[in-house]
N, C-alpha and C positions, 0 to 999 in steps of 0.2 A: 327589614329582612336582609338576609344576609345573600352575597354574591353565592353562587355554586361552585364548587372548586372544582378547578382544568381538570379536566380528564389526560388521558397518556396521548394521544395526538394533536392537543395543544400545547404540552407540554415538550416535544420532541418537537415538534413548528417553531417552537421561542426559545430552545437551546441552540446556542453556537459551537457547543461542545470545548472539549481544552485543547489545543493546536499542539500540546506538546504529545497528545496520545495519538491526535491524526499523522502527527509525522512517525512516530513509534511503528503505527500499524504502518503505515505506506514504506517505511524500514524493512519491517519484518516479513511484510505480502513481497515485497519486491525481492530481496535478497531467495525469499522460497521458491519463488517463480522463476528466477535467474537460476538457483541451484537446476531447477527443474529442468529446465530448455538446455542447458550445458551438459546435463546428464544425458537429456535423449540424442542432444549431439553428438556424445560421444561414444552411444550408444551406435547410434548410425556409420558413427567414423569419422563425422565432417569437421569436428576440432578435438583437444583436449580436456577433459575432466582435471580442473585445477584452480586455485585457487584466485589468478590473475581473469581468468577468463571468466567465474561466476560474481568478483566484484566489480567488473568493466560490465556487464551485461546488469546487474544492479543497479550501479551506478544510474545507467542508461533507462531502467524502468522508472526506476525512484525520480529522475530529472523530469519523465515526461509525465509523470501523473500527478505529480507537481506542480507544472506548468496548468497541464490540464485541469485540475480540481480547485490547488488553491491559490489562482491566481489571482 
């Protein structure tokens, strides 16, 4: 008799996924998120809406979730 084939929660348990889509999305979440917070700041007043200050804040998300996830 034959094995039973994985279901979708054995299936997503034994992928490692492709590390070039996990950096894309942690790219793309981080740069939205940065946009995000720069906007309300500058919605507040407390910095500038610009282009230096949403890739420094980027930058900044993208390093630590990084660290954090796939270290």
């Amino acid at each position: 008799m034959s094995e039973e084939p994985k279901g979708i929660r054995e299936g997503v348990e034994d992928s490692k996924g492709d590390p070039r889509l996990i950096l894309l999305l942690n790219a793309v979440l981080s740069a939205w998120f940065g946009w995000t917070v720069v906007w309300g700041l500058d919605r507040l007043g407390v910095t500038a809406l610009n282009a230096v200050n949403v890739a420094t804040l980027t930058l900044i998300i993208f390093g630590v979730t990084y660290a954090a996830v796939l270290r």
